[in-house]
C-alpha positions in Angstrom: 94.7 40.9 88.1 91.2 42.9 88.1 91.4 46.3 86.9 92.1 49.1 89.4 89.6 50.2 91.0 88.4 53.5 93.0 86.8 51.0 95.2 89.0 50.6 99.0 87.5 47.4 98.9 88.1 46.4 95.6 91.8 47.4 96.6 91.7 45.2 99.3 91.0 42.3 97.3 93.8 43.1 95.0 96.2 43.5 98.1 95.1 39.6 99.7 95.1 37.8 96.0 99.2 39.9 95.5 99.9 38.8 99.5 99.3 35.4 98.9 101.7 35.1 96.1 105.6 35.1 96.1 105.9 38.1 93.8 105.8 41.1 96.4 108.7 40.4 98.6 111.7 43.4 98.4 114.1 41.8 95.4 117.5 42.4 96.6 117.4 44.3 99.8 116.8 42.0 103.3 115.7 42.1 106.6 119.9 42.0 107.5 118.7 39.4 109.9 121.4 37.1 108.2 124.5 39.5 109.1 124.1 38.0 113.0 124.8 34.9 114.3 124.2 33.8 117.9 126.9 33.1 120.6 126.9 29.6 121.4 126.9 29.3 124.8 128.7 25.4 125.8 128.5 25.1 129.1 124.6 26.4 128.9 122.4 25.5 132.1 119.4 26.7 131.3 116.2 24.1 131.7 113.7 23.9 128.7 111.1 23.1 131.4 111.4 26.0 133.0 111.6 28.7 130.2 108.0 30.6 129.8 106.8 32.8 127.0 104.1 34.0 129.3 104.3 38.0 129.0 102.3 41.8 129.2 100.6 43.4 126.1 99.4 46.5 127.1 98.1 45.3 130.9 96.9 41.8 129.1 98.7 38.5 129.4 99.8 36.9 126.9 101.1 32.9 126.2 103.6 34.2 123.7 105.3 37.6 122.9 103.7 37.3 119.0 101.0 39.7 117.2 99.5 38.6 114.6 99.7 41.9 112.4 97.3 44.2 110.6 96.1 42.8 107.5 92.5 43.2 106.0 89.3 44.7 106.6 86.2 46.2 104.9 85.8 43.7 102.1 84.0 40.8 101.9 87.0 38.1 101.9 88.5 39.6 105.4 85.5 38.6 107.2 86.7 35.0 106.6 90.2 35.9 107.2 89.8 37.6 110.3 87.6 35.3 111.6 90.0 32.3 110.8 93.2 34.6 112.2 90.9 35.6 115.9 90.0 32.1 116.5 93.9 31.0 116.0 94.9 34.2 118.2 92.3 33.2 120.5 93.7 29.4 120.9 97.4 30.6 121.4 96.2 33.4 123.7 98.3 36.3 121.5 96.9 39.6 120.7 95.6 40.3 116.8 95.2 43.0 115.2 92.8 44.0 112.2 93.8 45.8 108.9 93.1 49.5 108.0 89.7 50.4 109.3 89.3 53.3 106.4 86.4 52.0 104.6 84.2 51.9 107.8 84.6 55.3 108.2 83.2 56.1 104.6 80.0 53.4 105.4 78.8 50.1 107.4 78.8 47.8 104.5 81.6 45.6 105.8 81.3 46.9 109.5 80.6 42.9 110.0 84.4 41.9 108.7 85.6 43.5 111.6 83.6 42.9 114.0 84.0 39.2 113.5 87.3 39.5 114.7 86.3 40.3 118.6 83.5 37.8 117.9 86.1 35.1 117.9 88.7 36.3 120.6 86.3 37.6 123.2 89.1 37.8 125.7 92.8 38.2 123.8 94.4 41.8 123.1 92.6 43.4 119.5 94.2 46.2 117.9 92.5 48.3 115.7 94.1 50.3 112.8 93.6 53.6 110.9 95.7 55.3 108.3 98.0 58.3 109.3 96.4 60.2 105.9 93.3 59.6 107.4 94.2 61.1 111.3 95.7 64.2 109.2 92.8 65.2 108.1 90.3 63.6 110.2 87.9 66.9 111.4 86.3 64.4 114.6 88.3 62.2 116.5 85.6 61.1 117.8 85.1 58.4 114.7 88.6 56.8 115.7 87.3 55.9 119.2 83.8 54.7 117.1 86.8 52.5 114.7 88.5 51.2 118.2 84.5 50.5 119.8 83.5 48.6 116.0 86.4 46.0 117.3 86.3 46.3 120.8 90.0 47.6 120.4 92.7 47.3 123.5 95.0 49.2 121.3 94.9 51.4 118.5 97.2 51.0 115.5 98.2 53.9 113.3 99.8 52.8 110.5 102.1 55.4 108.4 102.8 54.5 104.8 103.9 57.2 102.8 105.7 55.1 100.1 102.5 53.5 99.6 100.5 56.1 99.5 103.0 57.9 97.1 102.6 54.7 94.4 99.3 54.0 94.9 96.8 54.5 92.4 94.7 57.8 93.7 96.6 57.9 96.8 97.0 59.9 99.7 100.3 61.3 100.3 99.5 64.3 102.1 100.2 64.1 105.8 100.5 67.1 106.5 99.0 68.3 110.4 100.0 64.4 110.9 102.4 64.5 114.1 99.5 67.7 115.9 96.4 65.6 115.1 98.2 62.5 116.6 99.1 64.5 119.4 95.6 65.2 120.4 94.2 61.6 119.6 96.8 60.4 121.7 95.1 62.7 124.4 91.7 61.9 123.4 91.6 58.3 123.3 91.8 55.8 126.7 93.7 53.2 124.6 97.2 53.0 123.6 98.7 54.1 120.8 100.8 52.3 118.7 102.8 53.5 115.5 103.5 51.1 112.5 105.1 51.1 109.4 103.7 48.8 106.8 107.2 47.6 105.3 109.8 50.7 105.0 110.9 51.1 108.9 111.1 53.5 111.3 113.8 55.7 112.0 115.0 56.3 115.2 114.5 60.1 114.8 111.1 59.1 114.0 110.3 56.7 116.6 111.7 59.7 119.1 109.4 62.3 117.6 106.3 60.1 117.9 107.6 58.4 121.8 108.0 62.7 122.4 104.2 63.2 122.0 102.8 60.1 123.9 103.1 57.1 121.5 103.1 54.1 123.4 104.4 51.2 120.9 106.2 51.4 118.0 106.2 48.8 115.3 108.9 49.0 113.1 107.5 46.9 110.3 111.2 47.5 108.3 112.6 46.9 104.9 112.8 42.5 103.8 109.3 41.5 104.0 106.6 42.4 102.1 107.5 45.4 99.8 103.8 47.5 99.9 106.2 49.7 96.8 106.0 46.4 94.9 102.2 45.7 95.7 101.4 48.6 94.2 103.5 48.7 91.3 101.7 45.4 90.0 98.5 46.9 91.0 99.0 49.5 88.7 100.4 47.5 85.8 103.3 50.2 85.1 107.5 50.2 86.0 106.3 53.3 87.1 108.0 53.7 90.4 110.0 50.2 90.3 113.0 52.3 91.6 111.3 52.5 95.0 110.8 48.6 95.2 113.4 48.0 97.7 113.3 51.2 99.5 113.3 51.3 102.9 115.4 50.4 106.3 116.3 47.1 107.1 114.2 45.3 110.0 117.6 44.5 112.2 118.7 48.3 111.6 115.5 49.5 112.7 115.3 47.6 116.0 119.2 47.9 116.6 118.7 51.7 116.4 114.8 52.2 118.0 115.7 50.0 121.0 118.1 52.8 121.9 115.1 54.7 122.9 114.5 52.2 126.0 116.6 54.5 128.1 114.4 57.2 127.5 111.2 56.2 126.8 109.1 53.5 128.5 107.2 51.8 125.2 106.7 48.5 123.4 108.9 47.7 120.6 107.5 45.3 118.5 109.3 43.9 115.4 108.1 43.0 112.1 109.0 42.8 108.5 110.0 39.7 106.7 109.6 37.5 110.4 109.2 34.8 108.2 111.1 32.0 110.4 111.5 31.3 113.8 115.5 32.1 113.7 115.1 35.8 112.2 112.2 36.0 115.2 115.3 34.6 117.6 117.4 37.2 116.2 114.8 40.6 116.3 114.3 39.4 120.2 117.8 39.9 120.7 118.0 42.9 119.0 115.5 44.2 121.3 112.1 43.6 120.1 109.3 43.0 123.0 107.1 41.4 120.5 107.5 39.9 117.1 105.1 40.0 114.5 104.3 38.6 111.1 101.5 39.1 108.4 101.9 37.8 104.7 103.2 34.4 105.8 100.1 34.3 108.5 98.0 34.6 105.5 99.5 32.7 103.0 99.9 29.7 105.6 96.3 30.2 106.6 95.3 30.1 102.9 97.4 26.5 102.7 96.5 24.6 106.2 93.9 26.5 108.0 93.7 27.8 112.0 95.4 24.7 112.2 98.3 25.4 110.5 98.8 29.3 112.2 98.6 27.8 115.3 101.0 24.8 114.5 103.5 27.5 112.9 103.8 29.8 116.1 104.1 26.8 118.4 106.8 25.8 116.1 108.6 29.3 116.0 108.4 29.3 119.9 109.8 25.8 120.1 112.9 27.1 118.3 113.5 30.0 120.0 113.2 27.9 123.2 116.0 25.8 121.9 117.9 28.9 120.8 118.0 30.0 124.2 118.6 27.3 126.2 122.1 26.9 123.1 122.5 31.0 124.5 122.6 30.5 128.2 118.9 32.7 128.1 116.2 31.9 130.4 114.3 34.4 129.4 113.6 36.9 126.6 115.1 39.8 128.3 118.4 37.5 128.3 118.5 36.9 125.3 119.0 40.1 124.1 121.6 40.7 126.5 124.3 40.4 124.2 123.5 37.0 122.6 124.6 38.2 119.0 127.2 38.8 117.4 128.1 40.4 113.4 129.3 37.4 111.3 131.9 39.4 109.9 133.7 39.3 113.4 134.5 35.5 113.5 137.4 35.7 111.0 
């Protein structure tokens, strides 16, 4: 690993070269994806043919309920990567999103690496993404609406990583004025908000304090992926911290308990962390997810085989979750979570 570095984008290239390895996945806490087991459903009539994946993101159609999640920006390598990962969203017609938009706000050297994302998907949904350290002490909000114009953004992602930012070398683990200053860029901007987590969950509680104030999505990005605690634990070359490498809620609590919400709040719940096969995608549907997304294995199976292979992997997922609801009795998503699951501890 290169030394650290003061340098965001020197960061970033730590982050891809630590995502495209094995070694940053939580170590003994999971998703809790494997505690549910579908009902099989015998006397199923459901017609593959006629099931369709077609769906809404944020007034735009999309082919399948799947985001590509936030990865990179503002470093030399992204512009490659985001590239690659628009022209795949573009073929699949899914929305994509771009990773933390920070560095552009500090100067225009890698303005390019994200504006090659909307380059390649001239039509799809793009979200773009800023840090909640950054909106609590932004002083303009007029430079997130400059960040959503630099990517044509239909959405705006603010990502809140606190863990991260606590472990990080030089982070920023201040947020306080967080939850006001999101209140008014809420206000201020003509996009939709979305709140994610980048690997530790989201609390009901939380996701009802941020729906409260006008938040339109919440991604729950929970605990069984990609521990961020353990990227930057190896970053900084220390067992500093190592305690905090599995912290975090589970991605299946976090849905479970968020999707509560939908009788309260109108908002997209979109669920990521550790959707790493199409079965554990299956399973966040029916735990109430609107959209699934997935990141490191995007990029690490982008790094292997290519557009190509992205575009062959979601087609896949999607074929197995077609056959897992036609084995349910679901013609469509919104059946499938009617009650399709079940603990596994209740068959004996």
């Amino acid at each position: 690993m290169p030394e650290i570095s003061e340098s965001i984008s020197q960061r970033k290239k730590e982050h891809i070269a630590l995502c495209l390895t094995g070694e940053v996945s939580f170590k003994s806490k999971t998703t809790g994806f494997e505690n549910y087991d579908f009902k099989h459903y015998a006397i199923t009539e459901v017609d593959l043919r006629k099931i369709s994946f077609n769906t809404d993101f944020f007034g735009k159609k999309i082919n399948y309920p799947f985001l590509i999640s936030c990865m990179t920006g503002g470093v030399s390598e992204a512009e490659n990567i985001n590239m690659q990962l628009a022209v795949a969203a573009n073929e699949l017609n899914i929305p994509v999103g771009v990773g933390s938009q920070r560095q552009a706000l500090e100067n225009k050297t890698y303005h390019q690496s994200y504006k090659a994302l909307r380059k390649n998907a001239p039509s799809i949904p793009v979200l773009g993404n800023i840090g909640a350290a950054q909106i609590a002490k932004l002083k303009n909000l007029d430079q997130v609406r400059l960040l959503a114009e630099l990517v044509n953004a239909d959405v705006m992602v603010i990502h809140v990583n606190p863990l991260q930012e606590l472990l990080q070398y030089k982070g920023q683990p201040d947020f306080s004025g967080f939850i006001k200053a999101l209140e008014k860029l809420v206000r201020f901007l003509d996009i939709p908000v979305v709140v994610k987590e980048v690997g530790a969950g989201i609390s009901k509680k939380a996701a009802s304090r941020l729906l409260n104030i006008g938040v339109k999505g919440i991604d729950v990005a929970g605990a069984g992926g990609t521990s961020w605690a353990g990227v930057e634990i190896l970053r900084n070359k220390s067992d500093k911290g190592s305690e905090f490498w599995d912290w975090g809620l589970p991605t299946s609590y976090c849905l479970r308990t968020v999707g509560k919400l939908k009788n309260k709040f109108d908002f997209m719940l979109i669920g990521s962390g550790g959707i790493n096969n199409a079965a554990d995608a299956a399973k966040a549907f029916a735990l109430g997810a609107d959209i699934t997304a997935s990141a490191r294995i995007i990029l690490q199976v982008l790094d292997k085989s290519g557009v190509e292979g992205v575009v062959q992997l979601i087609k896949d997922w999607f074929e197995t979750i077609k056959h897992v609801m036609y084995l349910t009795g679901s013609n469509s998503i919104e059946e499938l979570k009617d009650g399709k699951l079940i603990r596994k501890e209740k068959f004996f």
